[in-house]
Structure formats: C-alpha cells, structure tokens
N, C-alpha and C positions, 0 to 999 in steps of 0.2 A: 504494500500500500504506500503510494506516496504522499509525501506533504501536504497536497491542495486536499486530496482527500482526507485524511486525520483533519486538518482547517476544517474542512466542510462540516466532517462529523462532529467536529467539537461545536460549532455555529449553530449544527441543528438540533445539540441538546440545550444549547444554552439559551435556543428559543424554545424548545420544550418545557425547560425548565420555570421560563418567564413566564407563559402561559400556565402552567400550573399555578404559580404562584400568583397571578390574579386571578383563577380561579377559586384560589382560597380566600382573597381578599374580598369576590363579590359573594362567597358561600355563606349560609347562615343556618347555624345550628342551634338546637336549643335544649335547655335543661330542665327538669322540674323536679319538686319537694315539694312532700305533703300532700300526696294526689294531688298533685296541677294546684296546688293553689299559691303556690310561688314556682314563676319560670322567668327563667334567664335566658336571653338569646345573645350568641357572641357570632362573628364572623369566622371564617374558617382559620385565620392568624389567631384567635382567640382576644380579643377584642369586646368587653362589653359594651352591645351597642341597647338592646333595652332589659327591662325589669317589668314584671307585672306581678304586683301582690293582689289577692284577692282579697276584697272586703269580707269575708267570712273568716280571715283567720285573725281578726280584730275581736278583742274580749271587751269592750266597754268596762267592764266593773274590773278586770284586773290589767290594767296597765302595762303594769310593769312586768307580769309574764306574760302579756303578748307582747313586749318589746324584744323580749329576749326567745321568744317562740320565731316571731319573723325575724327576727339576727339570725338562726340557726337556718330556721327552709332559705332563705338566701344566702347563707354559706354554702348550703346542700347544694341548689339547684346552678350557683355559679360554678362550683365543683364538676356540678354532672354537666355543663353546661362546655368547659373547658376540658373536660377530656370527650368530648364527642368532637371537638374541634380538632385536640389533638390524633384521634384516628382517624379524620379526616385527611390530616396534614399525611400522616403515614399514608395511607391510601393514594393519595396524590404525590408525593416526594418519595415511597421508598422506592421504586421503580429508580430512580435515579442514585439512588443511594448506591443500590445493587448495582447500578453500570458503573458507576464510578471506583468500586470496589476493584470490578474487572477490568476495568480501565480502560482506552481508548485502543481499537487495532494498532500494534506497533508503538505502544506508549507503555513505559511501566504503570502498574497498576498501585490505585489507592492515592490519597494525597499525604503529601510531605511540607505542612505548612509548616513555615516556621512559626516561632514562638511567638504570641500574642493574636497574630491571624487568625482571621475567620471566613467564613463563607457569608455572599450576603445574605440578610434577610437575619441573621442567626442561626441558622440550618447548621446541624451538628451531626456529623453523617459518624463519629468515634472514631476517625484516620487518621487525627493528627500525634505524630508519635511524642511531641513535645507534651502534649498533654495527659501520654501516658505514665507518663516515666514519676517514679514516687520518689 
C-alpha cells in the first residue's frame, strides 16, 4: 500500500470519526427514577440539556423529605441518564477504537502519544503507554 492511500485511509476515518461525533452531539438520551417521575435527558456527549420532576413526588406537609426524596430521583435519573449516553458513545466510537488498535495498513499499530496528549473530544481509547506506566 502506498502513501496516498494510508492518506486516504486515514482522511476517511477521520471523517468517520467526525460524523460520529456529531452524531453524539445531536443524540439525546434519557434517564428516569422513581417510575418516571424524575427524568433526565442528556445528549449523546453527556450533557444535561433538560430535567423534568413530576408534581406528585412533592409532599406539601413534609418538606424537607421531599427535598431530599427529589435530591436522590435526580441523582438517580442523571446517573441513568449518563450512562445510557455513555453506551451510546461506545456504540458509536468503539468501532474506531478497535481500528485504531489494528492500526492503519502499513502503519504500526495502536497510538504512542506522548505524555500529557490526548485525542480530541476527550476520547480515551487506553493506548497511551505514558499513561500506563505506575
């Protein structure tokens, strides 16, 4: 394989990759606690974009443990809410993970970032050997 081609191949993951990653940015997922009576909706990055508490899980006479009743289903549901985001992300990015592993025809495989680098976005595929090392 020559040159222009690895180019090529590498150009067309890293439009794959782009489009995935506004795929996750226009996705929306959502969470719920309490049988639905608090839900979270985050985007595919995980991103809280809204909140809906239902007026039934409001106690009038006791306050102060339905403050801490909705503190908890909104802990829960942002919870559930951020990991359906995060399988999302797998879903969409590991496929790339696993190429990048095998690496490009004719390329060594896996990445070798140095220390303090990253991939954009924050995307942490486990390859960088500098941040193995204890």
């Amino acid at each position: 394989m020559d040159m222009q081609q690895i180019l090529a191949a590498a150009q067309q993951m890293q439009q794959q990759m782009m489009d995935a990653q506004q795929e996750l940015a226009d996705a929306e997922v959502t969470g719920t606690a309490g049988g639905g009576l608090v839900t979270a909706t985050v985007n595919g990055q995980g991103e809280l974009l809204d909140l809906d508490i239902s007026p039934d899980v409001v106690d009038a006479e006791d306050v102060a443990e339905t403050a801490r009743t909705i503190a908890d289903l909104v802990l829960a549901a942002v919870r559930a809410a951020a990991q359906a985001a995060a399988d999302l992300q797998e879903q969409k990015m590991g496929p790339f993970a696993a190429a990048l592993q095998g690496g490009l025809p004719g390329m060594p495989t896996g990445l070798d970032l140095p220390g303090g680098m990253s991939l954009p976005g924050g995307l942490d595929l486990g390859l960088n050997k500098d941040d193995t090392e204890s």
